[in-house]
C-alpha positions in Angstrom: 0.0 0.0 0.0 1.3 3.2 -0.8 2.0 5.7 2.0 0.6 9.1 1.2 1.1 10.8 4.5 3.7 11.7 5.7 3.7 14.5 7.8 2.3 13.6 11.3 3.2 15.6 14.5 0.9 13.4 16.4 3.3 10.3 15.1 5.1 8.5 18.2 7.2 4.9 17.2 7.6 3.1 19.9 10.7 0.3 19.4 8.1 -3.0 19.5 5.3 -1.1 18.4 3.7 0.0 15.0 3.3 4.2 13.9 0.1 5.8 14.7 -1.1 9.1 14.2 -4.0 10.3 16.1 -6.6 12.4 14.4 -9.4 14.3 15.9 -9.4 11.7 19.0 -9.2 8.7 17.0 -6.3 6.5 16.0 -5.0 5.3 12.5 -1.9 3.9 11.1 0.4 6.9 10.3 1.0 4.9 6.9 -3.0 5.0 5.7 -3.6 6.1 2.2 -5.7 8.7 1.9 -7.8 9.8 -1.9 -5.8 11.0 -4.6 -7.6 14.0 -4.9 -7.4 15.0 -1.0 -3.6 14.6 -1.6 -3.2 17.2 -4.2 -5.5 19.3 -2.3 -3.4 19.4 0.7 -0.3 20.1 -1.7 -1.9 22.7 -3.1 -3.1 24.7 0.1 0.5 24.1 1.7 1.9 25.8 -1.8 -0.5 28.6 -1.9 -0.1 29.1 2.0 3.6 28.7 1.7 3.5 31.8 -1.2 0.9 33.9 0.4 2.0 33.5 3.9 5.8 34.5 3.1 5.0 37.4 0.6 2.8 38.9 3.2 5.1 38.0 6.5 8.4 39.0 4.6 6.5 42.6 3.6 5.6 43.3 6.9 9.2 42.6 8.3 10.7 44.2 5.4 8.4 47.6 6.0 9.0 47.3 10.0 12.8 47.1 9.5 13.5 49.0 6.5 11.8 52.0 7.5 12.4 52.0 11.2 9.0 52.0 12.2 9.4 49.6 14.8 8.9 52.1 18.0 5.8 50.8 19.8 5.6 47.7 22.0 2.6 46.3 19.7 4.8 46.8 16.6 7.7 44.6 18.2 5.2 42.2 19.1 3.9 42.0 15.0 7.4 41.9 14.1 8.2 38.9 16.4 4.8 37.1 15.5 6.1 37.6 11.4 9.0 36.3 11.7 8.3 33.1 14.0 5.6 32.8 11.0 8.0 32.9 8.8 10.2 30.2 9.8 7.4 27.9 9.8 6.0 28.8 6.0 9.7 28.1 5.1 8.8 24.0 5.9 5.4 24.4 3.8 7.1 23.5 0.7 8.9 20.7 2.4 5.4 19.2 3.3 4.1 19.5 0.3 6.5 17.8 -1.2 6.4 14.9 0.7 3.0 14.9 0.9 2.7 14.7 -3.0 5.3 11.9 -2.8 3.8 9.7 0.0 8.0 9.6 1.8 10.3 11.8 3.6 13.0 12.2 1.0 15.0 15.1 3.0 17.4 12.8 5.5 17.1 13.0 9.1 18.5 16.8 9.2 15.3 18.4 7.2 13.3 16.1 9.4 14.7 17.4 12.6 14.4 21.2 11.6 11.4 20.9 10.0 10.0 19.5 13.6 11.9 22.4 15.0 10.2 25.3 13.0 7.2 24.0 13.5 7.7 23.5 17.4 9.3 27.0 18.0 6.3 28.8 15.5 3.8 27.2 17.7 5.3 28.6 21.4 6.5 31.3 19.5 3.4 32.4 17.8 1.0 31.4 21.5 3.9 33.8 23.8 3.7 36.7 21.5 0.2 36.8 21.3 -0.6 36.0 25.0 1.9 39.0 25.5 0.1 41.3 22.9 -2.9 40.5 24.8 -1.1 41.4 28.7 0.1 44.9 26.5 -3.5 45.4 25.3 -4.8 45.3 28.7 -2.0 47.0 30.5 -2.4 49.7 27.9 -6.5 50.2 28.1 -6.6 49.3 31.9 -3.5 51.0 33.4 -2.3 53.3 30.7 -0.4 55.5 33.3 0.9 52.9 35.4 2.1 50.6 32.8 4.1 53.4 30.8 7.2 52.4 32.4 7.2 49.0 31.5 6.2 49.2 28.1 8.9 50.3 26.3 10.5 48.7 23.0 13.1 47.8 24.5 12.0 45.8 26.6 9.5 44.1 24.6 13.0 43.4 22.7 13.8 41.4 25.6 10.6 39.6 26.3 10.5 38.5 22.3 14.3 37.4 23.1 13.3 35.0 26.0 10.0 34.2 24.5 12.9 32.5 21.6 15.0 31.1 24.3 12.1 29.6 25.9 10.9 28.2 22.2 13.8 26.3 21.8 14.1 25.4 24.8 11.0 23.6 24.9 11.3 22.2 21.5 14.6 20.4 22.0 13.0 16.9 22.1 11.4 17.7 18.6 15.2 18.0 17.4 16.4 14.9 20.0 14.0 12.5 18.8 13.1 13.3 15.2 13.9 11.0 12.9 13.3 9.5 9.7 11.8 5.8 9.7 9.8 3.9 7.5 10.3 6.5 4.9 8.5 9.3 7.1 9.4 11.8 9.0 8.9 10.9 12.9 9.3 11.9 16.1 10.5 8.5 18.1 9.8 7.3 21.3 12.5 5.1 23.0 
């Protein structure tokens, strides 16, 4: 049977066990076939995403850096959130890829940064907006107050250890990722 997907964060390999991928709740071989057509589908919406997402996230860097423009606490915050977005659409293409293929073809160091972008987008992406949302409140609720502490510099700092803690927490992803049965993994010893 052909093996059609390949990209499965859920996926844990146990050494005597079989791969399975849960999805929504439920459990199913991570090597099921899936239609033809949903397969190019999926390609297609990592592609478009892939293109979309990185001409819009690399255009709002570009206008934040470029022209200086990066003053406020909020704007550091949308800087941060764009570029942690950005290093995820950069695996999009890699999914797609072997998502049209049905087999990790990129070696075990793709896998393992692949697993990484996505891992440090996700607490990335949650810490920045979680903090955008403390710097919303701080801003409507204690404008006076919180003047002091919310200065660009310091949200500098905060999006600095927001990073640290990212890969931090997704150093098992790069531990344990690894390429069997001609999918990219993450393994369970």
């Amino acid at each position: 049977m052909e093996n059609n997907s390949t990209w499965c964060y859920d996926t844990v390999v146990n050494s005597t066990n079989n791969s399975y991928c849960a999805v929504e709740g439920t459990s199913m071989p991570a090597g099921g076939s899936q239609p033809p057509t949903t397969k190019y589908i999926v390609v297609v919406l990592y592609l478009v995403t892939s293109v979309f997402g990185m001409c819009g996230n690399s255009l709002t860097i570009f206008v934040l850096v470029r022209h200086q423009r990066v003053k406020t606490v909020a704007t550091c915050f949308i800087l941060n959130l764009a570029i942690a977005d950005d290093l995820f659409l950069v695996s999009l293409p890699f999914m797609a890829y072997s998502t049209y293929a049905g087999r990790w073809v990129f070696g075990d160091l793709a896998c393992r940064l692949m697993n990484a972008f996505w891992g440090v987008n996700l607490y990335a992406s949650i810490f920045t907006m979680t903090l955008m949302s403390v710097d919303r409140y701080l801003a409507v609720v204690q404008p006076l107050k919180s003047i002091r502490y919310r200065t660009c510099r310091k949200a500098f700092v905060v999006c600095a250890v927001i990073w640290a803690l990212g890969f931090l927490f997704v150093l098992p992803l790069l531990l344990y990722s690894a390429v069997r049965r001609k999918q990219c993994q993450v393994i369970a010893y």
